[in-house]
N, C-alpha and C positions, 0 to 999 in steps of 0.2 A: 504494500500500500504506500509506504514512503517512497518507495522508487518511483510508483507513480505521480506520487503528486509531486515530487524534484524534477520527474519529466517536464511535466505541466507547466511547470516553473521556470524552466531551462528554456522551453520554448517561446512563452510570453514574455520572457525576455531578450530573446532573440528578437520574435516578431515586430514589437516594441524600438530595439535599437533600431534595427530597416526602417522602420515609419517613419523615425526622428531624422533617420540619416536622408533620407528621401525628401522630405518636407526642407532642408537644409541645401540640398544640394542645387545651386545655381551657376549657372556659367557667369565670362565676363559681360554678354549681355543683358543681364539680369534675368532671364526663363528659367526654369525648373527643368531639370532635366532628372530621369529617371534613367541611371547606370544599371543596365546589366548585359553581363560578359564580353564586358570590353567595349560595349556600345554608348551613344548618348543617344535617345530621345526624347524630344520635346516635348512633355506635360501640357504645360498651359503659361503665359505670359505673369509674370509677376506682379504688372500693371495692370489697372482696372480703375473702372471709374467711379464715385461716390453712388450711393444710393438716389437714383433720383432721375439720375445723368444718363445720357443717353451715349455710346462709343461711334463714332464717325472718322474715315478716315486716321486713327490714330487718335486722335482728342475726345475730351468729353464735352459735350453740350447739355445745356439746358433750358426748355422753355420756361421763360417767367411767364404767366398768365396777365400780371396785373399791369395797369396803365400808369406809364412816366413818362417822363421828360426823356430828351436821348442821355443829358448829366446825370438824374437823378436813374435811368435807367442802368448806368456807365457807373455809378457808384452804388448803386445794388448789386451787381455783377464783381464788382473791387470786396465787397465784405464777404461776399463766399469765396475769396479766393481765385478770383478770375475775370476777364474782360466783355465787353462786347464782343462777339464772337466777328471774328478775322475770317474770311474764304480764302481758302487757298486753289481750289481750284474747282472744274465743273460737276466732280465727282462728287466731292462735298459740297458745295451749293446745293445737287441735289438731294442729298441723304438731308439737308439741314431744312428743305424745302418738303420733305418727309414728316420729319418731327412735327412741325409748325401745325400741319397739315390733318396730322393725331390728336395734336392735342385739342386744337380748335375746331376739327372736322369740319374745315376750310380751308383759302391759303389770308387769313388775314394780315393787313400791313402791318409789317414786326420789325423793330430796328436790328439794326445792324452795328458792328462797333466803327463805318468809315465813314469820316470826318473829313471835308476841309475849311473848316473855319481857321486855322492860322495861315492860311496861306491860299487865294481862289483859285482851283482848277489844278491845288496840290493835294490829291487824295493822299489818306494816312489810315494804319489801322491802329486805332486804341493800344492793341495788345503787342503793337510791336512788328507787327510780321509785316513784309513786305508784300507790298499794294500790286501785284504782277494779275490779280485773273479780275477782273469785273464782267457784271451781266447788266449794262444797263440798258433802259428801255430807248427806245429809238430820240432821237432829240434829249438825252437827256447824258450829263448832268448840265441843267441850263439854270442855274442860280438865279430863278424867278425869284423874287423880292426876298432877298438874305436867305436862300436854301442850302445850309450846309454840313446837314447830317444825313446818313444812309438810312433809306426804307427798303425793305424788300417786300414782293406780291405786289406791287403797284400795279395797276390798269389790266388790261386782258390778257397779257403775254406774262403779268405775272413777276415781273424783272423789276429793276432795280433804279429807285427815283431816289434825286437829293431832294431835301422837304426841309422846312422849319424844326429848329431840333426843341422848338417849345410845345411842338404839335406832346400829346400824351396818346404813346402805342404800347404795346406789348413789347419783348425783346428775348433775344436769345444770347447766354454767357458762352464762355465758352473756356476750358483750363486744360491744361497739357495732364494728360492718366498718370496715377499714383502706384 
């Protein structure tokens, strides 16, 4: 009876060390990797996004429901930890034009983090990332009476107008996975 239950014992601490060692195990890209007989395999990314957030292209997103200012929208986005959300390219604009799309089971007009009020006809994004992919709508961006914050869903195509950044919309953050 003691041998068996020293078996029992022997092995749940076996089993126990692999689990730990496995849960541990990360390459230099930070992934998990599960070693066995000399191999690596890829588990799962060790990055992921908050509860809430939605993974696009590499980043997380998320819709805010409620109506602000594009500042006040830009400094709700700054206290969770992250910006107006930056497009990097067509891929994500549409994944981001997805979300929008879920939550409001619409496409309503939802800010965006691009700016050019320091400088006219100098787009910028909030978060830093550089201003290379736009979708804007035909004629636009035409800074009709001081328009110099991003909306996107504008008009029937959907795309992308500069507008008064006092208008109060909806808005999407956006923070690099954890």
């Amino acid at each position: 009876m003691k041998t068996l239950i020293l078996s029992a014992l022997l092995c749940a601490v076996i089993t126990l060390t692999r689990a730990a060692a496995l849960s541990e195990a990360k390459d230099e890209g930070g992934e998990v990797a599960i070693i066995q007989e000399g191999e690596h395999h890829i588990l799962e990314r060790s990055t992921s996004c908050p509860s809430g957030w939605t993974k696009i292209s590499g980043r997380c997103f998320l819709f805010v429901p409620r109506t602000m200012t594009w500042a006040q929208a830009e400094r709700n986005c700054l206290s969770l930890g992250a910006n107006l959300a930056s497009v990097r390219g067509a891929e994500e604009y549409h994944g981001i034009k997805r979300l929008v799309a879920d939550k409001t089971h619409g496409n309503s007009q939802t800010w965006l983090g691009g700016s050019d009020s320091e400088e006219e006809r100098v787009w910028f994004w909030s978060d830093g990332t550089p201003f290379t992919f736009s979708y804007w709508c035909r004629g636009e961006p035409n800074n009709d009476g001081y328009q110099h914050c991003l909306q996107m869903n504008y008009g029937g195509d959907k795309c992308w107008d500069d507008t008064k950044c006092h208008y109060h919309l909806q808005s999407v953050c956006v923070k690099k996975t954890t």
